[in-house]
C-alpha positions as CSV (number, residue, x, y, z in Angstrom):
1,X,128.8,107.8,-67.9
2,X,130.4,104.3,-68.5
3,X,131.5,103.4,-65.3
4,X,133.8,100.0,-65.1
5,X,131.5,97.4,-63.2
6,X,133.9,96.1,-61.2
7,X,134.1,99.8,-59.5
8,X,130.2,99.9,-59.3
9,X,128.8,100.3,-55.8
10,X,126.7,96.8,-56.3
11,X,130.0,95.0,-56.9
12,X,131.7,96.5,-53.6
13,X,128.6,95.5,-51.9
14,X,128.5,91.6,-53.0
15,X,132.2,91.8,-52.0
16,X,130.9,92.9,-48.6
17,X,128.6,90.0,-48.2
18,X,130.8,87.2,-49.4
19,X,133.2,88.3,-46.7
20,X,130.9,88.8,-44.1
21,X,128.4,86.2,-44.1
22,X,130.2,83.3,-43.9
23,X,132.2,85.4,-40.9
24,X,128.8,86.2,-38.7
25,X,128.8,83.1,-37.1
26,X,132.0,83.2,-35.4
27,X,132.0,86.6,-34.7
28,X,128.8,86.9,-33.7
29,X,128.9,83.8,-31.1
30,X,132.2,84.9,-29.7
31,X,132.6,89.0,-30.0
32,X,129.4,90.9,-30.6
33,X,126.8,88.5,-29.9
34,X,123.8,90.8,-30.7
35,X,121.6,88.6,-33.7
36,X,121.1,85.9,-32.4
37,X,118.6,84.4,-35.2
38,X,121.2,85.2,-37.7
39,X,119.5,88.0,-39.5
40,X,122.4,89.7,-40.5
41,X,123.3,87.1,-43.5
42,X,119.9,86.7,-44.7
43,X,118.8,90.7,-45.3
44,X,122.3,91.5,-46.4
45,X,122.4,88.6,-48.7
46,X,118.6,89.9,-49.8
47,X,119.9,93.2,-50.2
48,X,122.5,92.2,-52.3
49,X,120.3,90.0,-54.7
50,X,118.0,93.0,-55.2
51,X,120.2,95.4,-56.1
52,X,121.8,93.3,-58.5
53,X,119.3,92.9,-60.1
54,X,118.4,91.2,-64.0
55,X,122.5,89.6,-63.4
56,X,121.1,87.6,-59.8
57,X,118.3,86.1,-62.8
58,X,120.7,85.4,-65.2
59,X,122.5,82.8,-62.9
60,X,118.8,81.9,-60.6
61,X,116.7,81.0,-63.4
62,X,119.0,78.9,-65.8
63,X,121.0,75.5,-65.1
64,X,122.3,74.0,-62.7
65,X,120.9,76.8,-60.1
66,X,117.2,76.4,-61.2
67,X,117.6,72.9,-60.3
68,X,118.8,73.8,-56.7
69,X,115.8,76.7,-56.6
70,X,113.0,74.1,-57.3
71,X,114.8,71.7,-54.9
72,X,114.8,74.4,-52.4
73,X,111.1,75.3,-52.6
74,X,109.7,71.7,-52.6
75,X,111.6,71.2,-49.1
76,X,110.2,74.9,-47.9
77,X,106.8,73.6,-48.9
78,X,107.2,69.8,-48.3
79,X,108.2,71.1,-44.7
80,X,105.4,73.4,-44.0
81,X,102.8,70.6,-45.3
82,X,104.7,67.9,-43.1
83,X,105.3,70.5,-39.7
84,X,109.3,70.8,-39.7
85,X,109.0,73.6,-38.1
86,X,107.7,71.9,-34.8
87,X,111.0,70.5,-34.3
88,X,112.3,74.3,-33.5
89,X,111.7,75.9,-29.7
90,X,110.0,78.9,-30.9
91,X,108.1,77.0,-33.7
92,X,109.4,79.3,-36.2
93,X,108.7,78.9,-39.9
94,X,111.5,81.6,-40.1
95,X,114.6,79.0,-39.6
96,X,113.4,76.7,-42.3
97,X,113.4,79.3,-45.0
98,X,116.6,80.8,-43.3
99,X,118.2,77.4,-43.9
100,X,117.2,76.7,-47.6
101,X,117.6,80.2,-48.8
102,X,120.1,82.5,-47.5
103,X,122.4,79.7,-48.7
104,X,121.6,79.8,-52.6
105,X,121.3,83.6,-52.2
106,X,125.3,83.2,-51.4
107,X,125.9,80.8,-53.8
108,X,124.3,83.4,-56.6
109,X,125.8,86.5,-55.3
110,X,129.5,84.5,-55.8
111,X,128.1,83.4,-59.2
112,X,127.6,87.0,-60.5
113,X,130.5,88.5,-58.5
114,X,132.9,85.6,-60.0
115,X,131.7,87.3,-63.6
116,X,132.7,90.4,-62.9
117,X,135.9,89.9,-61.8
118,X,137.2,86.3,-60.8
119,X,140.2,86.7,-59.6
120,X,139.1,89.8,-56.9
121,X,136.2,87.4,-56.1
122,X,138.4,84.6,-55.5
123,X,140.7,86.5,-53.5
124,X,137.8,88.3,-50.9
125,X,136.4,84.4,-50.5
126,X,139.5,82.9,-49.9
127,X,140.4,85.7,-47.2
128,X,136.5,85.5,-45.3
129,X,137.3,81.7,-45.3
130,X,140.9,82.1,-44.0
131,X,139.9,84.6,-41.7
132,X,137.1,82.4,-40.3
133,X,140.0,79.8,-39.7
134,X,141.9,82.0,-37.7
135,X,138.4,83.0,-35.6
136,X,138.3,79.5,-34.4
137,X,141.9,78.9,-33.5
138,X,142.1,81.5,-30.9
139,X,138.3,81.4,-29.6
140,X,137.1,78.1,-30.0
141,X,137.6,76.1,-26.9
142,X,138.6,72.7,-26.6
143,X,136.0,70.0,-25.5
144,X,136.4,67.5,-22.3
145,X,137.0,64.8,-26.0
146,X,140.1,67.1,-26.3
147,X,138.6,68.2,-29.5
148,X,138.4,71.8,-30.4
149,X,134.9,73.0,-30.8
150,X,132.8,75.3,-28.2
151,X,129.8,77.2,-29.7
152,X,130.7,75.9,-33.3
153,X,130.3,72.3,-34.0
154,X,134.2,71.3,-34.9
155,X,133.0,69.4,-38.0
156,X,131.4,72.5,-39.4
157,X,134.9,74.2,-38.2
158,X,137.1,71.6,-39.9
159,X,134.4,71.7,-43.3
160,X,136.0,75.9,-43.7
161,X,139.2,74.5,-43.4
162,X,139.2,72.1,-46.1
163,X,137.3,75.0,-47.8
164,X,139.8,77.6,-47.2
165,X,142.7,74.6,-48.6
166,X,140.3,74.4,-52.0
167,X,140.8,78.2,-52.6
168,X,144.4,78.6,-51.8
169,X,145.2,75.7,-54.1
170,X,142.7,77.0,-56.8
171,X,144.4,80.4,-56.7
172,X,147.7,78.8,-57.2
173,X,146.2,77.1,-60.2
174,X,145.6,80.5,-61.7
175,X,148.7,81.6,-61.0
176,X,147.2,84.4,-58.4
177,X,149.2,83.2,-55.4
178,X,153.1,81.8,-55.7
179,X,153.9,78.4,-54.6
180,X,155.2,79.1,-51.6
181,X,152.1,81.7,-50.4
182,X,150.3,78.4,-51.0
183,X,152.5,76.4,-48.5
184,X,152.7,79.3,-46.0
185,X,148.8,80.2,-45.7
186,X,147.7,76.3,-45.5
187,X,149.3,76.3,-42.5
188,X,146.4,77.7,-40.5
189,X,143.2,75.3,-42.1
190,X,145.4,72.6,-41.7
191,X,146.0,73.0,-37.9
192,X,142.4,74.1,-37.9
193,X,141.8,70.1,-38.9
194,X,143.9,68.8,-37.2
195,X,142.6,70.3,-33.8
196,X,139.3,69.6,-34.6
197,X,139.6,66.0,-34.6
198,X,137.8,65.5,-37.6
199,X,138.3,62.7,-39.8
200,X,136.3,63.3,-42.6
201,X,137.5,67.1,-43.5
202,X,141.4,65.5,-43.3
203,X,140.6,62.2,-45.4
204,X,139.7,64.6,-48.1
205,X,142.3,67.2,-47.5
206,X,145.2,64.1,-48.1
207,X,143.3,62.6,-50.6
208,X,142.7,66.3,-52.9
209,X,146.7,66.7,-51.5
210,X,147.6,63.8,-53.4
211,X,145.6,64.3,-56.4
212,X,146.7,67.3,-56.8
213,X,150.4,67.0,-57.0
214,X,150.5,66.6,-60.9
215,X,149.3,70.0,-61.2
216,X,152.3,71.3,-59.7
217,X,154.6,69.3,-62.0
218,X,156.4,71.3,-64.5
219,X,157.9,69.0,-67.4
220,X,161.3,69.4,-67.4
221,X,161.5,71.8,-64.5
222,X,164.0,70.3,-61.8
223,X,163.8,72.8,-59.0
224,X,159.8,72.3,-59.3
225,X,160.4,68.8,-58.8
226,X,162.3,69.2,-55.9
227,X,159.6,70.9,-54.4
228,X,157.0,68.8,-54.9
229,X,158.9,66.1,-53.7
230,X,159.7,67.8,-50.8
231,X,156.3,68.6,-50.0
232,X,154.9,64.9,-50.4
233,X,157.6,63.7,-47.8
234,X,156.4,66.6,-45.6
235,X,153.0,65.6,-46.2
236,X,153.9,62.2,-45.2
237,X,155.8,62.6,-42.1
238,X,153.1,64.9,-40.7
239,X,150.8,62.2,-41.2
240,X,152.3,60.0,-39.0
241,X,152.9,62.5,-36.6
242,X,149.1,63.5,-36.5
243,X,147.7,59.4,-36.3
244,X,150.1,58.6,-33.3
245,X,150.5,62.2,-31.4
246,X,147.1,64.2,-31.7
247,X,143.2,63.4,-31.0
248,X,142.4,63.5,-35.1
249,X,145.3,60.2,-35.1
250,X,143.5,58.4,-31.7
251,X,140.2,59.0,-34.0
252,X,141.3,57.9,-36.8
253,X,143.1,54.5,-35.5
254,X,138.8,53.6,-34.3
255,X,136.8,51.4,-36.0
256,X,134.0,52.9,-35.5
257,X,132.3,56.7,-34.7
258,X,131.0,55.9,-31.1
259,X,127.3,56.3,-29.8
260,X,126.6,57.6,-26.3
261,X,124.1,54.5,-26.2
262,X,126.3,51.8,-27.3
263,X,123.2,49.0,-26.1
264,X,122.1,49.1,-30.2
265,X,123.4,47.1,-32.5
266,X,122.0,46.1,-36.4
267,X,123.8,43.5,-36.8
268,X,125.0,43.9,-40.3
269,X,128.2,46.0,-41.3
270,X,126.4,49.2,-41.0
271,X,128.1,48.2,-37.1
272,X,131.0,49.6,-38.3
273,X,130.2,52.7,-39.3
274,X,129.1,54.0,-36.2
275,X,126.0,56.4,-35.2
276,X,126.3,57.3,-38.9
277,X,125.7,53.7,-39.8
278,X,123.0,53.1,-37.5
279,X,121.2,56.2,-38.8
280,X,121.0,54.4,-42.3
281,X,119.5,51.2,-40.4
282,X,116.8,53.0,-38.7
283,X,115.5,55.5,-41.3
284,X,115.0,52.6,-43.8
285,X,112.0,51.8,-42.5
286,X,110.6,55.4,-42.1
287,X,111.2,56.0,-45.6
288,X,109.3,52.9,-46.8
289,X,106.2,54.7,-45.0
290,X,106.9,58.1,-46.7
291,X,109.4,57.1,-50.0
292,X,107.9,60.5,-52.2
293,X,107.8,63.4,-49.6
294,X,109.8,62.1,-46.7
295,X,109.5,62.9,-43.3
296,X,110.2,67.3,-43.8
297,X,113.0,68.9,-43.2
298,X,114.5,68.4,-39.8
299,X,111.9,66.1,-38.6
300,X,113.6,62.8,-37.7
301,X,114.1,63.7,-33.8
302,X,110.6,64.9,-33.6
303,X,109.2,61.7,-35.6
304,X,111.4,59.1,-34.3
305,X,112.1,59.9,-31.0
306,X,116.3,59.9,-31.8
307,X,118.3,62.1,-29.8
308,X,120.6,63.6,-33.0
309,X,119.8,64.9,-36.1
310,X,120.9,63.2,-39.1
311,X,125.1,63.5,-39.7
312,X,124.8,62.7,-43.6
313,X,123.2,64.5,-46.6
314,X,122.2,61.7,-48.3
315,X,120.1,60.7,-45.0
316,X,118.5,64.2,-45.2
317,X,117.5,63.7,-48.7
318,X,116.0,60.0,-48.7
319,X,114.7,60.3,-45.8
320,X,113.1,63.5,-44.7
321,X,112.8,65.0,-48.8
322,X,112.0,61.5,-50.2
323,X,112.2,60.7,-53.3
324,X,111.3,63.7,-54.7
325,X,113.8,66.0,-52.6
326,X,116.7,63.4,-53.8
327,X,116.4,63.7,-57.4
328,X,116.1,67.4,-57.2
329,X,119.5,67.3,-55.5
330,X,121.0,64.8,-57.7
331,X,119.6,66.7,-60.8
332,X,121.6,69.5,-59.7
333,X,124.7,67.6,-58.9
334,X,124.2,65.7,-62.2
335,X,123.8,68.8,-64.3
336,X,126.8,70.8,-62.7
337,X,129.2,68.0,-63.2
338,X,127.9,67.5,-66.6
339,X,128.3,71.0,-67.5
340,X,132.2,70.9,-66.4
341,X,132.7,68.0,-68.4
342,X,131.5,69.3,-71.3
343,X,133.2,72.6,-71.0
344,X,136.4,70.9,-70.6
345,X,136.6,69.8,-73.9
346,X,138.5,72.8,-75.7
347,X,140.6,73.7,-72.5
348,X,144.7,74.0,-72.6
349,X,146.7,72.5,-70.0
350,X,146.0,75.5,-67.8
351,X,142.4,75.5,-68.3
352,X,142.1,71.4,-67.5
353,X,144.2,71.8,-64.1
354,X,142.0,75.2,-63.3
355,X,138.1,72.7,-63.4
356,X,140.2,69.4,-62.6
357,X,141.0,71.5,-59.2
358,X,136.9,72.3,-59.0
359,X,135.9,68.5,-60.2
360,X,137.9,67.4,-57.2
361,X,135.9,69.9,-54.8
362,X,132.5,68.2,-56.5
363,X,134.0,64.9,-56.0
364,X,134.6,65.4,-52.6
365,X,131.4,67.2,-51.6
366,X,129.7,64.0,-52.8
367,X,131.9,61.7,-50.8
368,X,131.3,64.7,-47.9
369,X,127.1,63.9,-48.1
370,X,127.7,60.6,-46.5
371,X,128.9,61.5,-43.1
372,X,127.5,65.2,-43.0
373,X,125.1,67.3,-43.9
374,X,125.9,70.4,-45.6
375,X,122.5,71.7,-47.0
376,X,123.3,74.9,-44.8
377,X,127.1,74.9,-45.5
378,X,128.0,78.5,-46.7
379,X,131.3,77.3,-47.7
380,X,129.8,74.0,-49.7
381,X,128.0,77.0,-51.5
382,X,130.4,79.1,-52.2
383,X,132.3,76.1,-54.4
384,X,128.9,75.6,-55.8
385,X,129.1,79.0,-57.2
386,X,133.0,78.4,-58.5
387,X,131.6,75.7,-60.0
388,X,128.6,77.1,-62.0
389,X,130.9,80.3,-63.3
390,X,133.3,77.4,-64.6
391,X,130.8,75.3,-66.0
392,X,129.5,77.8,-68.5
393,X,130.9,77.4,-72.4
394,X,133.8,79.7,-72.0
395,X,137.7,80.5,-73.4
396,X,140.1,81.0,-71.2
397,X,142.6,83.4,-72.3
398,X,146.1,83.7,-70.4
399,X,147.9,87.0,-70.6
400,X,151.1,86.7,-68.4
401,X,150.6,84.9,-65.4
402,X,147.1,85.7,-65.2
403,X,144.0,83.8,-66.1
404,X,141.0,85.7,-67.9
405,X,137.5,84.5,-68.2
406,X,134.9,85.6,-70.4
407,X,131.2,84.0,-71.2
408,X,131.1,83.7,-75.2
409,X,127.9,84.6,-76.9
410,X,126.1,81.2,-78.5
411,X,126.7,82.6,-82.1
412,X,131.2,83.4,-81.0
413,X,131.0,79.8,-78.9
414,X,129.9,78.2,-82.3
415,X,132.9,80.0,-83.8
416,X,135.0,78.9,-81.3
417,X,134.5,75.0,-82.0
418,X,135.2,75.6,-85.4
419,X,138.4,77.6,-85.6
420,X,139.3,76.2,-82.0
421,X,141.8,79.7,-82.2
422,X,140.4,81.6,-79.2
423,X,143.9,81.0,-77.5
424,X,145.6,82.8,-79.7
425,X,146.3,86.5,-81.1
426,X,143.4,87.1,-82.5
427,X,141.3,86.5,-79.3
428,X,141.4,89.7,-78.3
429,X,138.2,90.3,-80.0
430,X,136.2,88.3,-77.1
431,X,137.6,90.7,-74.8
432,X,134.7,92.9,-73.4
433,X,135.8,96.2,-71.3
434,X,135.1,94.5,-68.1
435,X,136.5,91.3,-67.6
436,X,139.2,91.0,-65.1
């Protein structure tokens, strides 16, 4: 029998795990507490790669993801060779490979689940990161710094929250959530910042805000201009309220991110960007010693002697991957954005506000790298995985108020760029019996 796929029992089941594993964590720390080595995510993620089978390969083993894969497994190896795994109590290879590879597994699963139906994906991700929001509202705890944190670091808490923003705002791009659903559901990862105290994750939040706003504008629609002005005066006022009445305005006002040990100083500007700035000084010269293969993976405390791990991906890379590790990564990065760019060239208006939205999420991950690490960051991932379903040659085809994807075969994509008419009536030919 021809069963629909997005009915199938494997696509209920990759459902399953990109709700749940970005949600073990939280609820695992702070309701069940019973794996404490975070199994869960890994064998259910494992699972769920398996029994998807050849689709899991057709995202793995092409671009960008093949970049990431051979990125992953130099740093698994490269780690071994160079003993990362000392760094760890129980000396456990276990929590390097945990690290590296439940993470693409996720990225993969949302890959393949985002072809089978994008907008039922969109909406289960959207909800385990919203959910995950809520989690840490009313059981995190708030820190002697008057920061809200506990058992999960609040910049990893505050990273889901600008997470959870990116979705709701992508699925009001699509025209799967109404303008004011948007409003009403950023309420929660916007508090969620805002208690956190973290600068970084609202920086980025204002600035995608702000960039934004054109896609809201409707030429010639008044009301919709109304709106958006509204908002942007909201946005503005509750600014000013957050720099001179909350713990995220005190930090911001700073200079500086301040080091328990404040007897160091470099003596160049690095000064003023704190502990993160003073990182950059100090690995320079442990990367001249080992500029191909780094230090490994999680080895800088070990090695140097520092008290902290590093706070910035690109100090991760250069440092303990090397040169090697680092143009793996960028390759990656390179070949997504690349892809995008090159995708966008047939889109309509829609379709150009739809990857614009995802290009800004890229844009900010980059600027993200320089004052966190997010090599373990299931929701960096997940936008990953947005990402490569988007950056594949592609129409989009609007029915309504809904937006349709579908994959075109090499031979129909070459037909595409010639007749450039997949947008209209007669691209209902594209349509398989499956896509949603």
């Amino acid at each position: 029998m021809n069963y629909r796929i997005t009915k199938s029992f494997r696509y209920y089941l990759a459902l399953l795990t990109i709700f749940i594993v970005p949600l073990w964590a939280p609820i695992n720390k702070w309701i069940i507490r019973i794996d404490g080595a975070g199994r869960v995510p890994l064998f259910l993620s494992l699972i769920t790669m398996l029994l998807l089978g050849d689709k899991t390969q057709s995202v793995l083993f092409k671009r960008p993801v093949l970049y990431y894969l051979c990125f992953a497994i130099f740093v698994f190896i490269n780690g071994i060779l160079k003993q990362s795994y000392l760094t760890f109590e129980d000396a456990s290879i276990y929590l390097i490979f945990y690290w590296l590879f439940t993470p693409i597994m996720y990225m993969v699963i949302i890959a393949v689940a985002l072809k089978m139906s994008f907008s039922v994906t969109l909406k289960w991700l959207t909800l385990s990161f919203f959910v995950y929001c809520l989690l840490c509202c009313f059981w995190g705890t708030m820190q002697d710094t008057g920061r809200l944190g506990g058992d999960i670091n609040s910049n990893s808490m505050a990273l889901y929250g600008v997470f959870c923003f990116f979705c709701l705002l992508l699925q009001y791009i699509c025209n799967y959530r109404s303008f004011f659903s948007l409003l009403l559901f950023s309420l929660v990862p916007v508090l969620l910042i805002v208690f956190t105290g973290s600068r970084t994750a609202f920086v980025i939040l204002l600035i995608v805000a702000f960039l934004s706003v054109p896609f809201f504008y409707k030429k010639g629609d008044i009301k919709t201009f109304l709106m958006i002005f509204g908002v942007t005066v909201s946005i503005v006022i509750g600014g000013f309220y957050v720099i001179n009445h909350t713990v995220l305005g005190e930090r911001l006002m700073t200079s500086t991110t301040q080091m328990e040990d404040h007897s160091f100083a470099t003596g160049t500007i690095l000064d003023k960007f704190g502990d993160r700035g003073i990182q950059y000084y100090l690995s320079w010269p442990y990367f001249k010693q080992h500029p191909f293969g780094g230090l490994g993976l999680n080895n800088w405390r070990r090695v140097s002697g520092q008290p902290y791990v590093f706070h910035s991906e690109w100090l991760v890379q250069y440092c303990e991957n090397g040169l090697c590790g680092l143009f793996l990564y960028l390759l990656f990065y390179i070949s997504l954005l690349h892809r995008m760019t090159v995708s966008q060239k047939f889109d309509g208006d829609r379709e150009v506000k739809i990857r614009g939205v995802v290009k800004y999420m890229l844009y900010s991950i980059f600027l993200l790298n320089f004052v966190s690490w997010t090599y373990d960051s299931y929701c960096v991932f997940a936008f990953y995985a947005v990402a490569v379903r988007l950056s594949n040659k592609k129409c989009f085809i609007s029915y309504g108020k809904a937006i349709r994807f579908h994959v075109l075969s090499k031979h129909r994509w070459r037909a595409f760029k010639l007749s450039q008419s997949c947008r209209h009536s007669g691209a209902d030919e594209f349509l398989g019996p499956n896509i949603r």
